[in-house]
Every structure is written in C-alpha cells, then in structure tokens.
C-alpha positions as CSV (number, residue, x, y, z in Angstrom):
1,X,6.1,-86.8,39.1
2,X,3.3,-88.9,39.3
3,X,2.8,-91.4,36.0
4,X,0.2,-93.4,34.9
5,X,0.8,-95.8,31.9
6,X,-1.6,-98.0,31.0
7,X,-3.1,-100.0,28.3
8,X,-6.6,-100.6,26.5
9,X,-7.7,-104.3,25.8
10,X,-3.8,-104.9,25.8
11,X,-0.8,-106.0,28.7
12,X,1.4,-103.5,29.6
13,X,5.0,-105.1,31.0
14,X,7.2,-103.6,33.8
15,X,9.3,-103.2,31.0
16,X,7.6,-101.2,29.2
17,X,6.0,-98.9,31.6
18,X,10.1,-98.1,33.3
19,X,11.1,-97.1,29.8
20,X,8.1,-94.7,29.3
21,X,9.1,-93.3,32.9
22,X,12.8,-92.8,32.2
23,X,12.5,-91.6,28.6
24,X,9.8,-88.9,30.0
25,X,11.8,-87.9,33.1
26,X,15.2,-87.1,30.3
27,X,12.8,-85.3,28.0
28,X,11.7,-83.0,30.6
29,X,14.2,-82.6,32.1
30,X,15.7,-80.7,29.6
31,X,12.6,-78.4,29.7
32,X,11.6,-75.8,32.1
33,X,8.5,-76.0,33.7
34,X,8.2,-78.8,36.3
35,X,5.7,-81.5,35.2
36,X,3.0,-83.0,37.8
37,X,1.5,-86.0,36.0
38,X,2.0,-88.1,33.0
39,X,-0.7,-90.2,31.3
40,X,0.4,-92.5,29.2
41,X,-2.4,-94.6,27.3
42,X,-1.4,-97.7,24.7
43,X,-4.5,-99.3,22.6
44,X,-4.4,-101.3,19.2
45,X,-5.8,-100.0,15.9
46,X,-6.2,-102.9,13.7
47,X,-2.3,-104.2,13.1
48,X,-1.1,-100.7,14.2
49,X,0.0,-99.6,18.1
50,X,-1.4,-96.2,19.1
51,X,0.2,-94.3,22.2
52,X,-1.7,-90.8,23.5
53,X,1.0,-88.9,25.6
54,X,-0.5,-86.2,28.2
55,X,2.0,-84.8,30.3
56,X,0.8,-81.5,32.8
57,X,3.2,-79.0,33.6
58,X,2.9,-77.4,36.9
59,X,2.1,-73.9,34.9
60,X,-0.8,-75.0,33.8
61,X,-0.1,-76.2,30.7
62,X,-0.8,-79.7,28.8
63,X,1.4,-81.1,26.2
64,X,0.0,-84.1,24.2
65,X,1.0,-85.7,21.8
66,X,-0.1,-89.5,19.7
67,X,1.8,-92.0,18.1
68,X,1.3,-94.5,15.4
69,X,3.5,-97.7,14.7
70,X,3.8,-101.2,14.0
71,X,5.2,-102.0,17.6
72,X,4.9,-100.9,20.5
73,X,8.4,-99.1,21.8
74,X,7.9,-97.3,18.3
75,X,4.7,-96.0,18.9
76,X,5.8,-94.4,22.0
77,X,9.2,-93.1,20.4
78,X,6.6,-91.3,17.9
79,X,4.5,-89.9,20.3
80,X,7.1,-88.6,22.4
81,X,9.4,-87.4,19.2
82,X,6.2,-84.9,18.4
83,X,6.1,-83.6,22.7
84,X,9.4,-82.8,22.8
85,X,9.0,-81.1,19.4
86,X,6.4,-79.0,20.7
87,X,8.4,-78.1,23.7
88,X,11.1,-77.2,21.7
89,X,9.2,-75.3,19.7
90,X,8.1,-73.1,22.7
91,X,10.9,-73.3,25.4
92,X,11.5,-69.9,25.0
93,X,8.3,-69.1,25.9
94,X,7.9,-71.7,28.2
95,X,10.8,-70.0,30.0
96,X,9.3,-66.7,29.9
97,X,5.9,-67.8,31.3
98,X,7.4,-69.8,34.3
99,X,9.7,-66.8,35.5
100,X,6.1,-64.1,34.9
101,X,4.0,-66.6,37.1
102,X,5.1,-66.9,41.1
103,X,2.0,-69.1,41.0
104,X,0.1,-72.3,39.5
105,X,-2.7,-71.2,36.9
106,X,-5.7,-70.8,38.3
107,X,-8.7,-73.7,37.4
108,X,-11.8,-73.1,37.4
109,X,-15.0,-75.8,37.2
110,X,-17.2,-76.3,34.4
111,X,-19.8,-79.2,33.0
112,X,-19.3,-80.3,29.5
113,X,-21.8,-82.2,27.3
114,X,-21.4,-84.3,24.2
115,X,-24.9,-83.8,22.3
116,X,-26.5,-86.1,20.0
117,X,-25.5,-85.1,15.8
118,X,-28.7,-85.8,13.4
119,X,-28.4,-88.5,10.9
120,X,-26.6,-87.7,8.1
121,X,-28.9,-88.5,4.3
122,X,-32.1,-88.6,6.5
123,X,-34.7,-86.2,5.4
124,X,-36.5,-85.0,8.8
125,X,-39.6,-83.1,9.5
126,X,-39.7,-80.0,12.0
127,X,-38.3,-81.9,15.5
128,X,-40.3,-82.3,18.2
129,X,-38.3,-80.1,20.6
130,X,-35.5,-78.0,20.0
131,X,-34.0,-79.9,23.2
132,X,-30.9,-82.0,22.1
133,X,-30.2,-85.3,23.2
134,X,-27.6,-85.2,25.7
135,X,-25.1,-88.5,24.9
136,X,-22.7,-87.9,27.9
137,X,-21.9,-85.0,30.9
138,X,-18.5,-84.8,31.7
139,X,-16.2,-82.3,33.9
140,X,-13.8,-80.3,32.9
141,X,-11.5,-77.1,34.0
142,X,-11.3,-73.9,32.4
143,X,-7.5,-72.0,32.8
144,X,-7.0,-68.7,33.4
145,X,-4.7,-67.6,30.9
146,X,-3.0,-64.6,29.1
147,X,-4.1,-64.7,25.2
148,X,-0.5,-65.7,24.6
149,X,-0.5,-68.3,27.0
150,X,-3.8,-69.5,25.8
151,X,-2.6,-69.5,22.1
152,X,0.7,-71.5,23.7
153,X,-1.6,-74.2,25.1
154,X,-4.1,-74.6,22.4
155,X,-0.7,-75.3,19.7
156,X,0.9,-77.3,22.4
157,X,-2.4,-79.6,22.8
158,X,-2.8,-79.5,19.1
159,X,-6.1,-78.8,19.7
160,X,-8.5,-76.7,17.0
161,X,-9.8,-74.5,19.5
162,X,-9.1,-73.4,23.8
163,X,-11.7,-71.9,26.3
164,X,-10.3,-70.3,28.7
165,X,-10.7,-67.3,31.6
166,X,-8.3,-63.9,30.3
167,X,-6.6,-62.9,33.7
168,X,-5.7,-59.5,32.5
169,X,-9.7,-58.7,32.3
170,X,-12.7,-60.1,34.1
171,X,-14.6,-60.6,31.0
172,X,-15.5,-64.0,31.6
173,X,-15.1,-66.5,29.3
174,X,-13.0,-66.2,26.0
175,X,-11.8,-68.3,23.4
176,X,-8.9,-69.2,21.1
177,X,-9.4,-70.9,17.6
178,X,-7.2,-71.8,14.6
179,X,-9.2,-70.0,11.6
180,X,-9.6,-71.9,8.1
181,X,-6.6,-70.0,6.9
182,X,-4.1,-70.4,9.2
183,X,-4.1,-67.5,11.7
184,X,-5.1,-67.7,14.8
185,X,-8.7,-66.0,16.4
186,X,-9.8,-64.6,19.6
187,X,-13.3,-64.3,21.3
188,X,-13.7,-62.1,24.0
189,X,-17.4,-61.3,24.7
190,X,-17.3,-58.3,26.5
191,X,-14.8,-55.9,24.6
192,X,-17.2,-53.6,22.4
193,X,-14.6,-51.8,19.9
C-alpha cells in the first residue's frame, strides 16, 4: 500500500508518519477489501490539530474520515476511530461487494469547476452575462457503480451527495443525495416511469 502523510505549514516526524502507517495497516487489515493508497494530511486550526484521512480500496471505494484534537497523535486517533467506524459499519457489505466484483470499478474522466458565489447583502442589477466566473478547473473521476454501491460510497465519504455511472444501465450519469429528511435520493435521467 502506498501512503502519503504529510503536513500543512507544520513538520511531520519519522515518528509520526510510522505510527500512521502501522495503525492503518492493523485497521485494515481487519477489513476486506485491499486498500491501494492512503493520504494522510495534518494542518493546524488555531490551537487545535486537524487530520483528513483518505484511504482507497482497491473496489473502488474511498473512506475518509477528519479528526479534531489538541495534539497531534489524538487527532489522528480521532480520525481513524470515525474510518474504522465506517467500515464497520458496512463490512458486511463490503464483503458482499468484493466477492460480486472479479474486477476494479471502472473510472471514468471528467472536468470539475468551482464557480464564483454572488455577494451575499449586495443589491445587484441585471448581470452583464449570464456567464459565471470560473474560480478554479480541476479533474476528477466518476465510478461506475450499483445504486447500492453508490449509496455505500457517498455514507462512507460522508459526503452530501455522489455522481456516479449506474453499470446495470447505460443511462449515463446518475446521482445519489442525502434528502433534508434523512432518506436517501436517486437521479437517474433517462428512466421515464
């Protein structure tokens, strides 16, 4: 597995960064799904340590997790202590999706763009354009996933909402979002019910 640990505007020590390694090696280990990379990313927040855990399972799937302390080795324990309890939380699953797929998920290219918010309080007149500033392009990869699966990876990333390719129907692009109360919805442009 390859690992890279690293640190914003602060040192990281060897032994920090062989105590990140073994703890995640003994976590996964206990996990199926063999992981591929590890990021491991340390920064300061006023008097506070932050640690943002990505780890990448050679499914597909990303678990990530972020940790908040007063020192460092507690930051990570916190980070890591919500990972494993989002692998926990799916193993069985986790299971069952490395036994149904013989191979890797499937990645596909895509740009993304972070876009300019108006000011907040200011009163503006009709814009110029309709043409919104473009702040930043970036890369990114779109999985192709079942609708479980995606569901899976969007909990397991904590994240609010997934895109991602359905592989049991070409229907192009579909999406995954946590809804306002609680439940789960799914976007799939093509299906006409």
């Amino acid at each position: 597995m390859q690992y890279q640990i690293s640190g914003k505007q602060i040192d990281i020590g060897e032994a920090l960064q062989s105590h990140v390694k073994s703890v995640i090696d003994e976590m996964i280990a206990k996990y199926p799904g063999r992981p591929t990379d590890a990021l491991v990313v340390f920064s300061r927040d006023g008097h506070e340590f932050v640690c943002e855990s990505v780890v990448h399972l050679s499914t597909g799937l990303t678990v990530q997790a972020r940790g908040r302390a007063a020192e460092i080795y507690a930051c990570f324990d916190s980070a890591l202590e919500k990972m494993e309890k989002q692998i926990r939380r799916y193993k069985r699953r986790l299971k069952d999706h490395y036994k149904d797929r013989a191979q890797p998920v499937e990645l596909s290219g895509a740009s993304s763009y972070i876009l300019a918010a108006g000011e907040d309080g200011a009163e503006e007149l009709e814009p110029e354009t309709l043409a919104p500033m473009i702040i930043a392009e970036m890369q990114m990869q779109i999985p192709q996933l079942s609708v479980g699966e995606a569901v899976m990876q969007m909990e397991l990333a904590g994240a609010p909402v997934l895109v991602f390719r359905n592989e049991k129907q070409d229907t192009g692009v579909n999406v995954v979002y946590r809804r306002e109360d609680g439940n789960i919805g799914w976007i799939d442009p093509n299906t006409v019910r």
